[in-house]
N, C-alpha and C positions, 0 to 999 in steps of 0.2 A: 343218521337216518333221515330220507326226506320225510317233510312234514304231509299229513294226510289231507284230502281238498274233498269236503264233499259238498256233493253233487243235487239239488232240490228240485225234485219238477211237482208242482204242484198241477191236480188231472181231475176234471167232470166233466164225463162225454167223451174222452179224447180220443177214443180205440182208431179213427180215421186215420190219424199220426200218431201220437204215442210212441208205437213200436220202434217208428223213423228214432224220433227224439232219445229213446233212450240206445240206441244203437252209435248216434255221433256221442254218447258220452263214453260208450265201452270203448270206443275207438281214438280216445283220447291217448296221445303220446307220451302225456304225463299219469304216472302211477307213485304215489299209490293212489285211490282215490274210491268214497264211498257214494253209492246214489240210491237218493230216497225218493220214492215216491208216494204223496202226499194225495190220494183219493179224498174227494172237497161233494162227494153224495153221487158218483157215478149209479146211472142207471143202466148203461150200456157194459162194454166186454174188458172195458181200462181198467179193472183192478185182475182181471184175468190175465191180461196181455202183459202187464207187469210184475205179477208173477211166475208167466211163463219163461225169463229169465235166470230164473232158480235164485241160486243164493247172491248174483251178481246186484239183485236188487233187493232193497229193504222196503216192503209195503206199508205203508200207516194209513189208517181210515181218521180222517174227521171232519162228516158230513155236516160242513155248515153253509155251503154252497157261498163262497167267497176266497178267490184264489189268494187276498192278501193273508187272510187268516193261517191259510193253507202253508203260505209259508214260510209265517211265523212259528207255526205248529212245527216245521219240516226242520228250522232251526234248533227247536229243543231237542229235537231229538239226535242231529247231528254231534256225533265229534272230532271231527277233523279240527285244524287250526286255523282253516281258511275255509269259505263258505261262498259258493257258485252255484242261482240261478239258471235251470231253463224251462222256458214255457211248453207245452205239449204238445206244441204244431211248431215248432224251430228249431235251429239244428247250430251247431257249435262246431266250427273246422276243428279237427285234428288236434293241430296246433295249439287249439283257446290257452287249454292251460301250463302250456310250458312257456309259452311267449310271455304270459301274465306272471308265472312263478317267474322266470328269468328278471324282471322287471323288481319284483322283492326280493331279490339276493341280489341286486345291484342297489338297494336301497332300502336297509331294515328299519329306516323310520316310516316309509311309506306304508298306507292304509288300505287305498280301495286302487283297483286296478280297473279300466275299461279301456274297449276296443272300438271299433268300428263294426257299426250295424248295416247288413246290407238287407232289401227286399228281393223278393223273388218266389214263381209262381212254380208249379209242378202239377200236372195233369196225375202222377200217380206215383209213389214211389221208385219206379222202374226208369220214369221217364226222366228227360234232360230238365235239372234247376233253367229257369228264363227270369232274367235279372228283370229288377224294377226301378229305373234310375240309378242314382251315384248312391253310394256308400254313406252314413253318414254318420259324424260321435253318437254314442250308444251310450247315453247317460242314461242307462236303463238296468233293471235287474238281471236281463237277458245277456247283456256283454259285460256285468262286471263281476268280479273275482274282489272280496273283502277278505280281511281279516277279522277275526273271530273278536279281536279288541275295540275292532272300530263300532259294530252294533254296540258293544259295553258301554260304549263312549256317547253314539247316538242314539240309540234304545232301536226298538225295531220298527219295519212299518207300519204305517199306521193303514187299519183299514177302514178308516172313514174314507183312505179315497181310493176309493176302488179302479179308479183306472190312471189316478198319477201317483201312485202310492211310488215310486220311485221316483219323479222327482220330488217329491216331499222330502221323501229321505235324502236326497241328496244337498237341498239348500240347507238342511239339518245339520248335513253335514260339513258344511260347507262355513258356518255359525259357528261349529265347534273347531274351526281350526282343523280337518281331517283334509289329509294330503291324499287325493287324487293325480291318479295320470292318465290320461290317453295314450295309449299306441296307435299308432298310422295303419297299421293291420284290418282287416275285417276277421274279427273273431265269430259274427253270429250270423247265421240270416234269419231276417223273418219272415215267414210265411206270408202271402196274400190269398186269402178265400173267400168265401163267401159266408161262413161263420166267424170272421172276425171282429171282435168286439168293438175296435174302431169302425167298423161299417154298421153293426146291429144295434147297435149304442154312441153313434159317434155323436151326438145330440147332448147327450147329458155327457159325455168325456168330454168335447171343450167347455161345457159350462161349468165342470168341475176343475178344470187346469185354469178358466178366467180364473175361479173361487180363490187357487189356492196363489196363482202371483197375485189378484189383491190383499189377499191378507199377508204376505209378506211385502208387499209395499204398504201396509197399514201401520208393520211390524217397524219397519225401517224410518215411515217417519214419526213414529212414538219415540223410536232411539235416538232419532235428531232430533 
């Protein structure tokens, strides 16, 4: 039996995309797979639009209006054996998770899988994707596909850091000996709008990514 992969989007406000978003999950080639969506205090139509899905999607409310919390929450309540990221304005080729599963049945010691992240604009769901630059490693929650042992191992996000809560996690894991791969592929794209949180907050997002490479260069040479 293949193993089940589910699917986390954590959502406040998203009704704009949303709908996109969980539609590149349904349309994923690899089955079986569950998606949950994690409502974080919508005031708008995203817990409706996600349940307009019916039983394809599983709703959870826990308005605490912070998307890391969101999905950590999204976590517990998963059971699949693998455990896959996507944000509510981005979108996951086809492909994401067979090319990622293909990748741990060529290698059952490996932990976390990631792809390549591409940017890219859209006037309206209808309209043509318009790329943003080159492609680039997606050492992000958006392109990567874990196993369910690896958070055991690294614990979960942390949300103190609200906008590199993924690379946090990742030099975590990275401390703990967790084998990472990249594939060559672009597995995600991200959105560029004008509610992105790197634009509305990009002020305190680098000041928070300085924070957290200095305190792992503070980390490292306390080790030396």
């Amino acid at each position: 039996m293949k193993p089940l992969v589910s699917c986390i989007i954590p959502t406040r406000n998203g009704e704009r995309y949303l709908g996109q978003a969980i539609e590149s999950l349904m349309a994923q080639t690899w089955q079986p797979i569950e998606i949950i969506v994690v409502d974080d205090g919508s005031s708008d139509r995203s817990v409706a639009i996600a349940a307009g899905f019916g039983k394809a999607v599983r709703v959870a409310s826990h308005p605490v209006a912070n998307p890391v919390i969101a999905r950590n929450h999204g976590m517990t309540l998963a059971t699949g054996e693998f455990l896959g990221f996507l944000d509510q304005d981005d979108l996951w080729i086809p492909e994401k998770l067979a090319l990622q599963m293909a990748a741990f049945d060529d290698d059952p010691t490996l932990d976390v899988c990631v792809g390549m992240i591409q940017r890219f604009t859209q006037a309206s769901p209808q309209d043509k994707m318009t790329m943003v630059g080159p492609a680039v490693p997606g050492y992000l929650s958006v392109a990567m596909l874990a196993r369910r042992r690896a958070f055991g191992r690294v614990g979960a996000l942390d949300p103190v850091y609200f906008h590199s809560d993924s690379a946090e996690w990742f030099l975590r894991a990275r401390a703990r000996g967790i084998g990472v791969r990249l594939l060559p592929q672009t597995l995600a794209y991200h959105r560029d709008h004008d509610s992105n949180r790197s634009l509305t907050h990009g002020n305190s997002s680098r000041k928070e990514f300085l924070r957290l490479l200095k305190s792992k260069l503070d980390r490292e040479r306390g080790c030396g």
